[in-house]
C-alpha positions as CSV (number, residue, x, y, z in Angstrom):
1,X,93.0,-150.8,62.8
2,X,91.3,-149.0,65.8
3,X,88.0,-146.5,65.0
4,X,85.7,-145.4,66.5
5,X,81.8,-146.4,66.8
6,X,80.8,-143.3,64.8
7,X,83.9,-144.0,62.0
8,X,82.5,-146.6,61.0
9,X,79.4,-145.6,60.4
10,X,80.5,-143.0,58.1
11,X,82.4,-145.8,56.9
12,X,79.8,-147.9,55.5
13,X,77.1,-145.1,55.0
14,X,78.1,-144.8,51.0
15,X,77.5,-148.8,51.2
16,X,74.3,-149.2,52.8
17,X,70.9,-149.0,50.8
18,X,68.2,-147.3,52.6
19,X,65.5,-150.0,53.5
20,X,62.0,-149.5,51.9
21,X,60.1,-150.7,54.9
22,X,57.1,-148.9,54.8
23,X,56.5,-150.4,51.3
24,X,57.6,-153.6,52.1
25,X,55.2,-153.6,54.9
26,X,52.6,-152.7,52.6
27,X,53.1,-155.5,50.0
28,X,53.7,-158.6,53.1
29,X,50.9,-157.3,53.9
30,X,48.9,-157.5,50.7
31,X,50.7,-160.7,49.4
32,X,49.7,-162.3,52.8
33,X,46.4,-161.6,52.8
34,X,46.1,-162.4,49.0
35,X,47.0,-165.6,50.3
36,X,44.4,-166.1,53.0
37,X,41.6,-164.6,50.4
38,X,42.9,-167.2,48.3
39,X,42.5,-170.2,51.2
40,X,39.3,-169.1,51.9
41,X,37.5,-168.9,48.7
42,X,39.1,-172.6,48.2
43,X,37.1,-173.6,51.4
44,X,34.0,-171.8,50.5
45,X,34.2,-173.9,47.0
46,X,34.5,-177.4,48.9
47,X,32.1,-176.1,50.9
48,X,29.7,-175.1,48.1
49,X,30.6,-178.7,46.7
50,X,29.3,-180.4,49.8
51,X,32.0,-181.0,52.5
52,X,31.2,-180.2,55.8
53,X,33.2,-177.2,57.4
54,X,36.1,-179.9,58.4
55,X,36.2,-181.8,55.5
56,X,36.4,-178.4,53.5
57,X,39.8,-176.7,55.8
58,X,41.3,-179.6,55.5
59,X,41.3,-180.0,51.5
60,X,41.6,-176.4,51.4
61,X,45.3,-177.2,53.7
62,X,45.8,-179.6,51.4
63,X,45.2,-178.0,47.9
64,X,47.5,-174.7,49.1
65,X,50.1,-176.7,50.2
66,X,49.6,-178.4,46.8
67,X,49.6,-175.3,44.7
68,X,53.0,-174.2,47.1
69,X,55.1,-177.1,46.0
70,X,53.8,-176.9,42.5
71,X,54.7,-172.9,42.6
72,X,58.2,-173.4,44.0
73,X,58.6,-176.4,41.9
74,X,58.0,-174.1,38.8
75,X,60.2,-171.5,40.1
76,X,57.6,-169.1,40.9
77,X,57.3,-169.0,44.5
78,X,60.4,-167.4,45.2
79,X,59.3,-164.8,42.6
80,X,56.4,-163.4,44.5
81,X,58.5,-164.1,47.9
82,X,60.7,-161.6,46.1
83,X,58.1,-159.1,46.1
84,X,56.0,-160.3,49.1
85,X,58.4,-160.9,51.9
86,X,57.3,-162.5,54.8
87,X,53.9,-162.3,53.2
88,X,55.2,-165.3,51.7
89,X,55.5,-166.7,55.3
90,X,52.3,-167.7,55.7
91,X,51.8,-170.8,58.0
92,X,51.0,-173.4,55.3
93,X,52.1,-172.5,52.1
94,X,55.8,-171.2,53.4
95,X,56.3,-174.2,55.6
96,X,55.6,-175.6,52.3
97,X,57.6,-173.7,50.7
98,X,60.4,-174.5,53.1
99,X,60.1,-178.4,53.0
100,X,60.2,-178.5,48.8
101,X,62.7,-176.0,47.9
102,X,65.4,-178.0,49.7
103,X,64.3,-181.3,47.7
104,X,64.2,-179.6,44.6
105,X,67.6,-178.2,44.8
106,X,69.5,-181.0,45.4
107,X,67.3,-183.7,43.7
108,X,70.6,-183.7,41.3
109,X,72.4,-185.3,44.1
110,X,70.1,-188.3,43.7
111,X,67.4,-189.1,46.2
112,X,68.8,-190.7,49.4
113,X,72.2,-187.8,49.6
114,X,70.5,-185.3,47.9
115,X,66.2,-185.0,48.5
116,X,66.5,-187.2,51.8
117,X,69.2,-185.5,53.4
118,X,68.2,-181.5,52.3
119,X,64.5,-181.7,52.4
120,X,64.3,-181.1,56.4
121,X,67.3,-178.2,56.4
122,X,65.4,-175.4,56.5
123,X,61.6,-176.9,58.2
124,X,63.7,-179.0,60.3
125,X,64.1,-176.5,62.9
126,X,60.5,-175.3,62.8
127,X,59.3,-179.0,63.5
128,X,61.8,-178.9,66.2
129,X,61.0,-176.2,68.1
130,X,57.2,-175.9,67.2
131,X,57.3,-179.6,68.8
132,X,59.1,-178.5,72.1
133,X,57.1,-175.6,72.3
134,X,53.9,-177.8,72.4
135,X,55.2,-180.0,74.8
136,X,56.0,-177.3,77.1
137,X,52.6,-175.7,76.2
138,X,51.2,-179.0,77.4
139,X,52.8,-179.4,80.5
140,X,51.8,-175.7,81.9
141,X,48.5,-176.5,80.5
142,X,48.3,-179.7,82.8
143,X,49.9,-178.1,85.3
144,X,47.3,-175.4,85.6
145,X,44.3,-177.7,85.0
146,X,45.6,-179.8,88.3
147,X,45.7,-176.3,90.1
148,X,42.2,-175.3,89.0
């Protein structure tokens, strides 16, 4: 079967949904930066309880990628991914996100062929090339220290 460029665009017109972007845009948006509002009133409370400004981002890292594993655990985090998009995406509690899903899907399997082998699918990559990326980020950053 031979058609044209422009067939097939008619072809699958009837098929195709029209994308919502502007909307979607809008609630990333607003999902995302519900997020960070979220991070950052958790730092300002372990501030307020003391830590120093350290101490505080890194319990706050640690209490979001908490409440992120406890979300997708419960099912809930791919509900408001559902709505929020790449909102969702934020650094910390999609890698998150992306690390427990895996686990929890195929602790059924048992926990060396199922959780052990599936929990790095999807952040696997990320660790991979966020890892070359800093080595190569490191190199041209010595490289242009010795030339300065």
């Amino acid at each position: 079967m031979d058609i044209s460029k422009e067939e097939y665009a008619e072809m699958i017109k009837p098929a195709s949904k029209n994308s919502r972007w502007q909307v979607n845009t809008l609630k990333a948006f607003g999902i995302g930066g519900l997020i960070c509002v979220i991070g950052q009133l958790v730092t300002n409370m372990y501030l307020g309880l003391g830590a120093d400004k350290q101490q505080a981002s890194a319990w706050c890292s640690v209490t979001l990628i908490g409440a992120s594993v406890i979300l997708t655990a419960l099912g809930l985090y791919g509900r408001i991914a559902r709505h929020g998009g790449a909102g969702t995406l934020v650094p910390i509690t999609g890698f998150a996100n992306a690390v427990a899903a895996p686990a929890i899907e195929f602790k059924t399997e048992g926990y060396v062929t199922g959780v052990g082998t599936k929990i790095f699918s999807i952040a696997g990559p990320v660790i991979l090339y966020g890892t070359a990326a800093g080595v190569i980020y490191g190199i041209l950053y010595s490289v242009y220290l010795a030339l300065v």
